[in-house]
C-alpha positions as CSV (number, residue, x, y, z in Angstrom):
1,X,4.8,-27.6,25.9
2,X,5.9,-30.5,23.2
3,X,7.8,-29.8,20.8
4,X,6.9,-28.0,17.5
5,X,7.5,-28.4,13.6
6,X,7.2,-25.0,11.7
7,X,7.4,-24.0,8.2
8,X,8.6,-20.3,7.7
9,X,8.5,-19.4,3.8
10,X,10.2,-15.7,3.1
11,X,9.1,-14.5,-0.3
12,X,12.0,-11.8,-0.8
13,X,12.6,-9.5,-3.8
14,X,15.8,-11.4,-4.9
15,X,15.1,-15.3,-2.9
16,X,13.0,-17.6,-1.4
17,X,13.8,-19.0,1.6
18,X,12.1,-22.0,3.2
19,X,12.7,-23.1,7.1
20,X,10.9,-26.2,8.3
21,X,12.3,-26.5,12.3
22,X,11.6,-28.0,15.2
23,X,11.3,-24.9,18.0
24,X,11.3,-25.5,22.0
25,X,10.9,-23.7,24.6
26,X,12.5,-23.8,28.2
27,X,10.7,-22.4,31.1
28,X,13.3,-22.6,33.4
29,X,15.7,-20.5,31.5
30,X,13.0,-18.5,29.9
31,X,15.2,-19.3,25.9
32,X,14.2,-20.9,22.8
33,X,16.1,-23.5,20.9
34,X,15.3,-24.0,17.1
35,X,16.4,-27.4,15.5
36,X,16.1,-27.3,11.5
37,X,14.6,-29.9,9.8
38,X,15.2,-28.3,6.4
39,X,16.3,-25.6,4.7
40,X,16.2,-24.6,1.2
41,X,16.7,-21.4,-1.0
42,X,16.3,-20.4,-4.6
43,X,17.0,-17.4,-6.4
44,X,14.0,-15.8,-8.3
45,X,15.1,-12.0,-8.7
46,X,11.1,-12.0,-8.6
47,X,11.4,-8.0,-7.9
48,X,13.4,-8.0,-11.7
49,X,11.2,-5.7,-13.7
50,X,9.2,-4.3,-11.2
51,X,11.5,-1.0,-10.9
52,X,10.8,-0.4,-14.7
53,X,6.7,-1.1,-15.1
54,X,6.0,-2.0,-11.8
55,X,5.1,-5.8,-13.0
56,X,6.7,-8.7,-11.3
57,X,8.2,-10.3,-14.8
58,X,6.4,-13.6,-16.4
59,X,9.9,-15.6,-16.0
60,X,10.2,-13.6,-12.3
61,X,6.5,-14.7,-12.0
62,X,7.3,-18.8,-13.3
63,X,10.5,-18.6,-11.3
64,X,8.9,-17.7,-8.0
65,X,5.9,-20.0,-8.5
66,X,8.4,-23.1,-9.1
67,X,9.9,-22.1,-6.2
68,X,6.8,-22.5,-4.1
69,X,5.1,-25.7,-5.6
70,X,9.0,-27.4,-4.7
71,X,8.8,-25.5,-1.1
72,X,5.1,-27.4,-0.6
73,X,6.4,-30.3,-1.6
74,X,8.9,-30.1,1.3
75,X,6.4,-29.1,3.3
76,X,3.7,-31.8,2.7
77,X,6.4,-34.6,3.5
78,X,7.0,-33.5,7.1
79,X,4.9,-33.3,9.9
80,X,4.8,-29.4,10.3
81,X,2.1,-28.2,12.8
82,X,1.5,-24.8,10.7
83,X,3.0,-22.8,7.7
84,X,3.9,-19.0,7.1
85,X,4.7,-17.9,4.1
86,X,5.3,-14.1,3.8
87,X,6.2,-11.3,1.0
88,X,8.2,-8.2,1.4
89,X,9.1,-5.4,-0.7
90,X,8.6,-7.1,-4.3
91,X,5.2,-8.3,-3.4
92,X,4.7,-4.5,-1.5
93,X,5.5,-2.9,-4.4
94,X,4.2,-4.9,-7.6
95,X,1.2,-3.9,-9.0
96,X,0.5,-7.6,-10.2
97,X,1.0,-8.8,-6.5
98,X,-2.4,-10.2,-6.3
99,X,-2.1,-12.3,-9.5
100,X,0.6,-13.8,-8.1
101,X,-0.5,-14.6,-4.8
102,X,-4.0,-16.4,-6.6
103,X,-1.8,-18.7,-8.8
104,X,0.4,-19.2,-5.7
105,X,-2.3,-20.6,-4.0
106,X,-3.4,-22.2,-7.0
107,X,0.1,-24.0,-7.4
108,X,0.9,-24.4,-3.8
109,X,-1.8,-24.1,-1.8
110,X,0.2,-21.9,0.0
111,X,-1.7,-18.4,1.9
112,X,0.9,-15.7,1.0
113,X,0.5,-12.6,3.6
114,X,2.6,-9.5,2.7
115,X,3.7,-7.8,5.5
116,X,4.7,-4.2,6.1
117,X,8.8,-2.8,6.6
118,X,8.1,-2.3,10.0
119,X,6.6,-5.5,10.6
120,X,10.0,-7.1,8.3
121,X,12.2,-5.2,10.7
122,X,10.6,-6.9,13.8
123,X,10.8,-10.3,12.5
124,X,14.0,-9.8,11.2
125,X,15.1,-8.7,14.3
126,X,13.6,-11.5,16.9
127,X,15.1,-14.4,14.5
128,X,18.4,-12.9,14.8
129,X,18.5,-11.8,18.8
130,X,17.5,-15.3,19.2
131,X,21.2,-17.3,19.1
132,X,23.7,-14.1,19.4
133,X,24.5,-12.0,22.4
134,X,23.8,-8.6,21.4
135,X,25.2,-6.0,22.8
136,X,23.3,-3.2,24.6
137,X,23.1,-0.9,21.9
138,X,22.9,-2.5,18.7
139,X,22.0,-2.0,15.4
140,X,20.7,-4.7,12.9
141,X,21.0,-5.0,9.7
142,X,19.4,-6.8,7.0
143,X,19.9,-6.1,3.3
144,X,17.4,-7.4,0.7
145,X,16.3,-7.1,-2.1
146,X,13.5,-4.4,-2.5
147,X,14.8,-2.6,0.9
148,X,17.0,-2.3,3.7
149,X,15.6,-3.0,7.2
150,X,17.6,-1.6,10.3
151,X,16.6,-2.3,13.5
152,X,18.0,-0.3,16.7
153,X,18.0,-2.8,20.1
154,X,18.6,-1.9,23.1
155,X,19.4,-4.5,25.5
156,X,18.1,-7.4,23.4
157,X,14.8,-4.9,22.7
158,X,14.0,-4.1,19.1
159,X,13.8,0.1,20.5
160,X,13.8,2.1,16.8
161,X,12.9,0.1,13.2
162,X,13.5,1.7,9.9
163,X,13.0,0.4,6.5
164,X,15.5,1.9,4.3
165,X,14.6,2.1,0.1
166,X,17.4,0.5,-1.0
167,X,17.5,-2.7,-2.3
168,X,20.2,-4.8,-4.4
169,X,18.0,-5.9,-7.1
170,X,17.1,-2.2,-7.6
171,X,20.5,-0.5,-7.5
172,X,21.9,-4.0,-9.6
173,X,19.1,-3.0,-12.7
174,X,20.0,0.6,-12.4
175,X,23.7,0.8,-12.2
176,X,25.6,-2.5,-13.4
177,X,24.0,-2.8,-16.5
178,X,27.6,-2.8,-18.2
179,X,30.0,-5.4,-17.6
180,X,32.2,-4.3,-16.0
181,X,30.6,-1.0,-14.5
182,X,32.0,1.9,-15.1
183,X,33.5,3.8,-12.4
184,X,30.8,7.1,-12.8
185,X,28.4,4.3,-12.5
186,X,29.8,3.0,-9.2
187,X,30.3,6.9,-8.3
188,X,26.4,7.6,-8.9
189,X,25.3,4.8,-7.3
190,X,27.3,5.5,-4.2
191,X,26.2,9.3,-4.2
192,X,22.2,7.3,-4.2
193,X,23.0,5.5,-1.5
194,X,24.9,8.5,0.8
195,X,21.7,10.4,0.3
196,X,19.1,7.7,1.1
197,X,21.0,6.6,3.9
198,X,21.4,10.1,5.3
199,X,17.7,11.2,5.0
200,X,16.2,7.8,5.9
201,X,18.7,7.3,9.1
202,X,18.4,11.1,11.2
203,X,16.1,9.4,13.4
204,X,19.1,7.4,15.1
205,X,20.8,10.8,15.7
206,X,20.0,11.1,19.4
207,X,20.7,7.5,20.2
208,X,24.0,6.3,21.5
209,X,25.7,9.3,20.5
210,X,25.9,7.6,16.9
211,X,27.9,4.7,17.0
212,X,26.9,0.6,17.3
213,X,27.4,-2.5,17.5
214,X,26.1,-3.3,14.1
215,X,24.9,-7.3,13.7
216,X,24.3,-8.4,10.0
217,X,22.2,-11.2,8.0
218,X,20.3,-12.1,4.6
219,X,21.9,-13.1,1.6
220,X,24.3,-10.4,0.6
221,X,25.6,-10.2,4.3
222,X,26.4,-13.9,4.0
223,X,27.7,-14.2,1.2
224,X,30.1,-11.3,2.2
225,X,31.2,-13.6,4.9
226,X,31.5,-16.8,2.8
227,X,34.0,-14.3,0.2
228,X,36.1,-13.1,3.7
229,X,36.4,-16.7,4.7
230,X,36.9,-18.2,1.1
231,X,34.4,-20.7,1.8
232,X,34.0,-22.8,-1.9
233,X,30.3,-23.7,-0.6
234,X,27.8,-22.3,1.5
235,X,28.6,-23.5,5.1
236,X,26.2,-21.8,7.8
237,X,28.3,-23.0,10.8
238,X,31.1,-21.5,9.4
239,X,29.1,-18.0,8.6
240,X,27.2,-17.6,11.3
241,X,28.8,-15.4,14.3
242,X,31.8,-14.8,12.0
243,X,32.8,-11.3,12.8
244,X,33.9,-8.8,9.0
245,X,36.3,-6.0,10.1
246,X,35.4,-2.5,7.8
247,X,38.9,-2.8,7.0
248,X,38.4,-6.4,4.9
249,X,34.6,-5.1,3.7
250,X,36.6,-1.9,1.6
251,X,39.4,-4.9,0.7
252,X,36.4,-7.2,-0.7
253,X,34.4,-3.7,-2.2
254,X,37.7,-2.9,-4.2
255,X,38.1,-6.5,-5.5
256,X,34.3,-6.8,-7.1
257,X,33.4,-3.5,-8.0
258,X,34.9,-2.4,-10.8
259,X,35.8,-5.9,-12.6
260,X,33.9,-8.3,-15.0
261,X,31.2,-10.8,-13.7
262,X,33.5,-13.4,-14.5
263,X,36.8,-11.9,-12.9
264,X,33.8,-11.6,-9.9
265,X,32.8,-15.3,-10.1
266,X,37.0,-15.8,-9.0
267,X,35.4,-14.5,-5.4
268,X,32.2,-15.9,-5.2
269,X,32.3,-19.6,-5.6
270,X,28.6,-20.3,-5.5
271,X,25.2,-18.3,-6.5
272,X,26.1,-17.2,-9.6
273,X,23.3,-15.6,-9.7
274,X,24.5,-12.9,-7.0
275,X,27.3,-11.5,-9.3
276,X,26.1,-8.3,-9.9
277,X,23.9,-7.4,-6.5
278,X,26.8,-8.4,-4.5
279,X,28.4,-4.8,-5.7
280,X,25.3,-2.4,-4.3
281,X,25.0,-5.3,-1.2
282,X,28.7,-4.3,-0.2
283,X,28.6,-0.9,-1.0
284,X,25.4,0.0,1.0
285,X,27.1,-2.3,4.0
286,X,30.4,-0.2,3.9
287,X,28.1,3.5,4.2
288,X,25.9,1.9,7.0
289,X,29.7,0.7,8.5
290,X,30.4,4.8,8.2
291,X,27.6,6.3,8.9
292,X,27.2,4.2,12.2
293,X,31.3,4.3,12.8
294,X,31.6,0.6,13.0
295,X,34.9,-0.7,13.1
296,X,33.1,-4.3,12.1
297,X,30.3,-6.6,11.6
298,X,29.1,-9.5,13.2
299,X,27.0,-12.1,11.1
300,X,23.7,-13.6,12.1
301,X,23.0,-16.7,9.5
302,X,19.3,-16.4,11.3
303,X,16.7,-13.6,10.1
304,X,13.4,-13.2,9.0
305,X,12.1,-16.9,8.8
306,X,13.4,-17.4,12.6
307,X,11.3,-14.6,13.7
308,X,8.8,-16.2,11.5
309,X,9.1,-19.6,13.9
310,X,9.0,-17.9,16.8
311,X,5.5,-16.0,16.3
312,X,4.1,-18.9,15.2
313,X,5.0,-20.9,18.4
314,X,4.0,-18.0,20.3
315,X,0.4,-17.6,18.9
316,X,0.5,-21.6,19.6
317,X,1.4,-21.3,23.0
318,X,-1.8,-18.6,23.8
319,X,-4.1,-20.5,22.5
320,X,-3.3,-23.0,24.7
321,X,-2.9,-21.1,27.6
């Protein structure tokens, strides 16, 4: 097979992500490689109001729709053999998610597909298996916006997928609405996040007597890494594989949770507009980190628009079989 040129587009609850790479495949090793072409993001918080009315927002709505006509612009100047663009839990839960995905294709001319947790987690997981050596019992992590995806692998294998409800937007609009948060603010948004984690997790009791190799990606988990290594701009070779010890997570967590946004901003030297998720982001990392009895976390800068890639070349490949 020739090369390929793919456009992934992930339509999370906080960002968009665009991916246009070229993938290949070798035979003789039976591996993929992915070469990017381009890569963009752009904060929308399109999931910012949904939690109250169940809307997506009209600035939410404009911000994400901008977002889109740019990504096709991208898109239309490269030769990209096919284009996915999917939604997760904003789009799953809005009840305005049709509207938007009419004047999305109105703007764009993009097709917008919203795809289930479990189908997330799957993604999520084959993007990130892709370029790190996981372990033989793993679990992977990916914390968004709208939800939290975990996904259980056993020898390379996605074995167990769980889509938690937790989300940074969510917790952000719920508990850091002063500045800075009050400590029974922080307290009752941990106690939320012990008891969704503890419900939504008892399925992983019975596997590997409780304790992984956890591997991490998305946004807050990068930018988590980018703080540890006191990066001043986003630098994905740098990120990606760099390994967060719990130790230096509750160091970071006790620097950013109870201070202004702008003592915050001393920390995070780019995206301001990740301020006040980054609190829940790291406080929902450190309780997975517990309840799993990880010592540390390993950080994938790959995810959902890999996986993305990689089914498109595959449903490529069939045809042409």
């Amino acid at each position: 097979m020739p090369d390929n040129t793919y456009a992934a587009i992930d339509i999370g609850t906080n960002t968009f992500r665009l991916l246009i790479a070229n993938i290949h495949y070798d035979p003789t090793n039976k591996s993929y490689s992915i070469k990017e072409v381009c890569s963009q993001r752009v904060i929308t918080r399109l999931g910012t109001g949904i939690t109250a009315d169940g809307l997506i927002s009209d600035s939410s709505m404009k911000n994400g729709l901008d977002a889109l006509k740019a990504f096709s612009i991208i898109i239309a100047e490269n030769n990209v053999a096919k284009t996915s663009a999917v939604a997760t839990s904003a789009l799953r839960d809005a009840k305005n998610s049709e509207d938007f995905i009419i004047k999305a294709k109105e703007i764009s001319g993009l097709d917008i597909q919203i795809i289930s947790g479990h189908n997330e987690a799957r993604l999520t997981a084959a993007g990130m298996m892709f370029d790190i050596d996981v372990p033989d019992e793993a679990m992977l992590i990916d914390i968004g916006g709208g939800s939290t995806e975990l996904v259980y692998a056993n020898k390379g294998v996605p074995a167990q997928l769980q889509s938690l409800p937790l989300g940074v937007v969510y917790l952000a609009s719920k508990y850091m609405t002063d500045d800075p948060p009050s400590p029974d603010m922080i307290s009752e948004m941990e106690r939320e996040i012990d008891e969704v984690i503890t419900k939504e997790t008892a399925l992983f009791d019975q596997i590997a007597d409780n304790r992984f190799s956890l591997i991490g990606t998305a946004g807050t988990i990068t930018a988590l890494a980018a703080m540890y290594l006191n990066l001043r701009s986003y630098d994905q070779s740098k990120i990606h594989k760099t390994r967060i010890s719990a130790e230096s997570m509750r160091d970071i967590f006790s620097r950013i949770a109870l201070v202004s946004a702008a003592e915050r901003s001393r920390h995070i030297h780019f995206e301001p507009e990740r301020l006040d998720i980054i609190v829940p982001g790291t406080l929902i990392l450190l309780k997975l980190m517990e309840r799993f009895q990880a010592d540390e976390i390993l950080v994938s800068n790959y995810g959902l628009r890999e996986g993305i890639i990689l089914e498109l070349y595959n449903a490529d490949e069939k045809k042409d079989r």
